[in-house]
C-alpha positions, 0 to 999 in steps of 0.5 A: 682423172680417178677412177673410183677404185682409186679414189676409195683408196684415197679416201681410206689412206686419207682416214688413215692418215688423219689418225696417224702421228706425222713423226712416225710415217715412213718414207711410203706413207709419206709418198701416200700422204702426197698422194692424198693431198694432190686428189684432194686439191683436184676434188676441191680446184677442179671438181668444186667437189671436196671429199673432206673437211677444210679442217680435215685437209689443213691437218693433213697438209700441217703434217706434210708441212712439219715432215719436210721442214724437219728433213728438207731433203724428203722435199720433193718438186711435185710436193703440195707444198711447193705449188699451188693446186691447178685446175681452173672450170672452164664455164668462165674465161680465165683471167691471169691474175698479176700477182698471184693469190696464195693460201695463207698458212693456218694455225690452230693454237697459240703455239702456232703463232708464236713459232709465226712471230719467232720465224718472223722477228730472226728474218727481220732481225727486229725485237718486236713486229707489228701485226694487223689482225681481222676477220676472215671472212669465209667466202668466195675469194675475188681479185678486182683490177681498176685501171685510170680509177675504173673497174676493168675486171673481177675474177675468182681466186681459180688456181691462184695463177689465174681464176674465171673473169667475172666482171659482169657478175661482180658488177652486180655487188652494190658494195663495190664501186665501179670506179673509185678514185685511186687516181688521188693517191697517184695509182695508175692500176691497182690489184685489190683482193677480197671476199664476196659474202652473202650476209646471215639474214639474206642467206636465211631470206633467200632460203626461205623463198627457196622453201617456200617454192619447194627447192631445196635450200641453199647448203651455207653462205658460203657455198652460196657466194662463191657459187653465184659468181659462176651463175651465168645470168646476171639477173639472178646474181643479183636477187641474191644481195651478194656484199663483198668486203676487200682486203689487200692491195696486192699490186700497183703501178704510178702515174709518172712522176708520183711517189709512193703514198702514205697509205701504203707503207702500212697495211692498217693505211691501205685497209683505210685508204680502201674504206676512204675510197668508198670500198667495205674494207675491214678498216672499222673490225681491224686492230693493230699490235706490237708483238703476238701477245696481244695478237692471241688475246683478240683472236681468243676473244673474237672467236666468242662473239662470231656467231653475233657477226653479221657474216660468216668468218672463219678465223683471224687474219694475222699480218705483218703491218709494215708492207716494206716489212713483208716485201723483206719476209717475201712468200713461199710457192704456197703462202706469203711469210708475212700473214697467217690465218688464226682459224677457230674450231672446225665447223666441218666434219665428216661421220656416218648416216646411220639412220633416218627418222621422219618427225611431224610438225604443227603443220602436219609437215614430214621431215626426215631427220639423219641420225648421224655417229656422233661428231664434233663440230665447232666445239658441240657434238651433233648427232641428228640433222634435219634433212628438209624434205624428200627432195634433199634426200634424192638431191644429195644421193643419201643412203644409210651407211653413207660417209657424209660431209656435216656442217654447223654454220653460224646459225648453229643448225647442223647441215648434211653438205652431200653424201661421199659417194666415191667413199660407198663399199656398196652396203649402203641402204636406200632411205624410203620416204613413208606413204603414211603417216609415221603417227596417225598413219593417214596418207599423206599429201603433197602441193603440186608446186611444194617439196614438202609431204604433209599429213593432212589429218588435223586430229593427229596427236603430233601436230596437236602437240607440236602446236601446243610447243609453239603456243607456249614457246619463249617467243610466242606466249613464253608460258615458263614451266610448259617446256616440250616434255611437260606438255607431251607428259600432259597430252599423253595423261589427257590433261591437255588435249588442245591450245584452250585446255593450256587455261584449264590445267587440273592443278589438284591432278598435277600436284598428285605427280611426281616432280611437281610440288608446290612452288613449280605448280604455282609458278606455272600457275603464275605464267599462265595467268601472265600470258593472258596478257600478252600483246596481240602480236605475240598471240598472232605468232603463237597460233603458228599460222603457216608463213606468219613469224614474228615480224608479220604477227607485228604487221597484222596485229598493227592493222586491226583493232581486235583479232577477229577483224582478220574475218574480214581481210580478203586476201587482196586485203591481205597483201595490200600490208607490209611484206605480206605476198600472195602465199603468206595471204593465203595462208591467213585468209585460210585460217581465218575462215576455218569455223575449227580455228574461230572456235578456238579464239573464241574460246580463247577470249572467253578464258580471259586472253587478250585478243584486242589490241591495247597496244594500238589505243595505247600508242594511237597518239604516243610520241613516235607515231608514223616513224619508222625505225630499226636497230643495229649492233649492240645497245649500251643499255637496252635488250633490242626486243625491249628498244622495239617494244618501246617504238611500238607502244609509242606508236612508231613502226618497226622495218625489217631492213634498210630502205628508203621507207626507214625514217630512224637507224639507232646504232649501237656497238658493232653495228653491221651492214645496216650502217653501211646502208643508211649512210648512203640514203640521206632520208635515214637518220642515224641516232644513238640509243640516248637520242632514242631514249630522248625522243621517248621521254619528248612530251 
């Protein structure tokens, strides 16, 4: 439909455009600005390939919108504003929605809101409106219809007319009921929207497996969801832990001789009718208000606590509670009068690819890193992201000089979503991967079934350095005082050369330095001395074997009295414990049979380190032994790492999940999809951090 001419034109027009005041276009910019908008709804329905960022396309929709509604004769028919984008992938067959899913219109500031409530109070004629406010979850969009308490069709939001049915593949989100018994309320066929979600911990799981194959990661959860839904076999569709939370009744019919029910005179009773029902709705996350003032104050405040959610939101959804109250405010052609989304600060922005450096880590592993123009992203300007491997490059197509899209999902790790290649001037350079390297310059090498290039020289000063980082980080043997600067000044000045030389600082030399006077070099002195304490799982972790992070660190140190036992595993053995697979096994059964690598925990015991696992004889008989347990949500008193010690040294066992092998859940503020989960397995017992403590103090 666009020829690439055309759409570097656009996109110019487009960067243009974003830098403009939308009081000062002309009457041809404003023409261009339609334009713009209408390749950009193409790149983004159509193509499932956009060119901008969300926050970019709001910007330029905003102005558009403020153009014509200070002069409503510039409003043309074929406008943005007065249609839905169309365009539908035919991979799926389409599925006429009955009721159409529109945009919600967007604000960005408290201003916004406000103008939302005065529009809303003079078309109502009332004082004060009450609003339903909660989370936008930022997904895949879905439409589900049940007919006589059965669910007879999913499908995705597609044009907003119609989307692609789906029905097998929603059937595989184990949070959405097959049936659900509508019939109580006196419902005949009901419409229900919602989002479906890849929750944060699954997304990093399934990524990690992706990795650990050689592919490369997924881009954000959200992608992620929505694309699922397109994934033609079921099978996969499942292996991904999609959830999905619903939202809104947008359509019903009664059963003959039935009124309407209680619970849907009111958004807030619909939110709860859909919960009782057995539906994740936002019925536990929603708040209600009279007036706006309140309304701001919870956006504000929600917006600090998004990246502790267990999903991805993107913004407040703001809506009139009363649904005889919306009926009366009614919907544009673009979006309904009666609700707004409060977004919070951008996570999306575009920038320039201006170099790549390439690092190597502990594990001799080469990772391309994108030096990028600073951006401002969600509130922190990025520079550098991580490109993975040599495979990310040739997947996105990058070259040096490339427009790219840049995200900072809630994890706040910066990620190149794709390069804009319709955006090239040709000038653009490709990105060679080194042969050698970049340090030692020893060859490097590649597993047949791994994406990652590796230097596989043992002695080279990067890996030697980046394995000292890791031993003496927060999470391993948190040697306060031994940040990444000290310990590159210390190997640079031969003062440490291994993870041994850590206990064999020269003090009298360090004091000589400059920046080190006494009280720092007694306080490292101090950390030192102290991380000879450390339990058995933390120093397991701190050695930074491949594929053990610090829950398996817990499985092994909970299966061997001392730490040189693991001599001894075979890697049958190995994967007989909890969650350790084949790769994982390996890669122990490899470290403990290298001669180097006992050498160095030999010399490590000889220093003073505690390699037998106190922990283990001191929990051999404590009040917890043999039960399982998890943590969820925020503990009223208790840091959760402190909560799991206590269960540790008390003998029980820490899950990774909910399952059927979990024996207690202890539930704090908050709490997420955890909950959920154990409500529906009856071995789980669900306590409060009192009753914990309680089990902990039982003699």
């Amino acid at each position: 439909m666009y020829s690439k001419e055309t759409t570097k034109q656009l996109q110019k027009v487009t960067a243009e455009l974003l830098k403009k005041d939308p009081a000062s276009l002309t009457k041809k910019e404003l023409e261009a600005l339609r334009s713009a908008l209408r390749f950009h709804e193409y790149r983004y329905y159509i193509l499932n390939d956009p060119l901008v960022a969300d926050f970019e396309y709001d910007q330029l929709y905003k102005a558009l919108e403020k153009i014509e509604g200070l002069d409503p004769g510039l409003i043309t028919p074929d406008s943005p504003t007065q249609r839905v984008a169309k365009g539908l992938t035919k991979d799926f067959p389409n599925a006429p929605h009955l009721v159409p899913m529109l945009s919600l219109d967007n604000s960005y500031n408290s201003d916004d809101l406000l103008d939302f409530d005065r529009k809303a109070r003079e078309l109502t004629g009332l004082n004060v409106i009450e609003y339903c406010v909660e989370p936008k979850f930022d997904g895949g969009s879905i439409s589900l219809v049940y007919e006589n308490d059965i669910l007879v069709r999913g499908a995705t939001r597609g044009d907003g007319v119609e989307g692609d049915e789906v029905t097998t593949n929603i059937k595989q989100i184990r949070s959405l009921p097959l049936s659900a018994k509508f019939s109580d309320y006196g419902l005949q066929v009901v419409e229900i929207r919602g989002e479906v979600l890849i929750n944060k911990t699954n997304f990093a799981k399934y990524n990690q497996h992706l990795i650990e194959q050689g592919l490369a990661p997924l881009a954000n959860p959200r992608n992620a969801a929505a694309g699922t839904l397109r994934i033609k076999d079921p099978a996969e569709v499942a292996k991904r832990n999609l959830e999905a939370f619903v939202y809104h009744v947008s359509y019903y019919s009664l059963a003959r001789g039935k009124k309407i029910p209680a619970e849907l005179t009111s958004h807030a009773a619909s939110l709860k009718m859909l919960w009782d029902l057995g539906f994740r709705s936002p019925e536990r996350e929603k708040k209600v208000f009279k007036g706006m003032e309140g309304v701001i104050r919870h956006c504000s405040e929600f917006e600090v606590k998004r990246d502790n959610l267990p999903y991805e939101i993107d913004g407040m959804v703001i809506k009139v509670n009363d649904l005889a109250l919306q009926d009366k405010l009614g919907m544009t052609s673009h979006h309904p009068r009666w609700a707004i989304a409060c977004k919070f600060k951008a996570r999306q922005g575009t920038s320039k690819l201006l170099n790549v450096e390439f690092q190597v880590g502990r594990t001799g592993s080469i990772t391309p890193v994108a030096k990028i123009q600073p951006v401002p992203i969600g509130g922190v300007t990025v520079s550098s992201v991580s490109l993975f491997n040599e495979e990310v490059i040739r997947e996105k197509d990058l070259k040096i000089g490339d427009t790219v899209l840049v995200e900072r999902a809630g994890d706040v790790i910066p990620y190149i979503v794709k390069s804009l290649a319709d955006a090239r001037s040709g000038k653009e350079k490709k990105i060679i991967f080194p042969k050698t390297c970049p340090v030692c310059n020893s060859p490097l090498f590649k597993e047949e079934e791994e994406a990652v290039w590796r230097c596989i020289n043992i002695e080279c000063p990067a890996q030697v350095v980046e394995r000292i980082i890791h031993f003496v980080s927060k999470d391993a043997m948190d040697i306060r005082g031994l940040g990444d600067a000290n310990v590159r000044k210390f190997y640079d000045l031969g003062l440490i050369k291994d993870i041994p030389g850590i206990y064999t600082l020269d003090f009298n030399k360090i004091g000589t330095m400059e920046g080190f006077g006494q009280k720092s070099i007694d306080n490292l002195q101090a950390a030192i001395l102290h991380s000879k304490k450390q339990p058995l799982h933390r120093l397991l972790f701190a050695l930074g074997i491949r594929f053990v992070g610090e829950t398996t660190a817990k499985t092994l140190a909970q299966a061997i009295n001392h730490l040189l036992d693991l001599k001894k595993f075979s890697p049958e053995q190995l994967q007989g414990l909890e969650d350790v697979g084949p790769k994982v096994a390996g890669s122990i059964y490899h470290f403990f049979s290298n001669k180097n690598n006992i050498d160095i925990l030999e010399q490590l015991e000889k220093l003073g380190l505690q390699l037998k696992n106190q922990k283990k004889e001191l929990s051999a008989a404590g009040n917890l032994k043999g039960q399982t347990f998890l943590f969820t949500g925020t503990l009223p008193t208790l840091k959760r790492s402190d909560a799991e010690a206590m269960v540790e040294e008390n003998g029980g066992q820490i899950l990774t999940g909910v399952s059927t092998k979990l024996n207690y859940l202890v539930v704090g503020e908050d709490a997420g999809s955890k909950l959920e989960k154990a409500k529906k397995i009856n071995t789980v017992r669900i306590i409060s951090e009192a009753e914990f403590l309680q089990m902990i103090r039982k003699k």
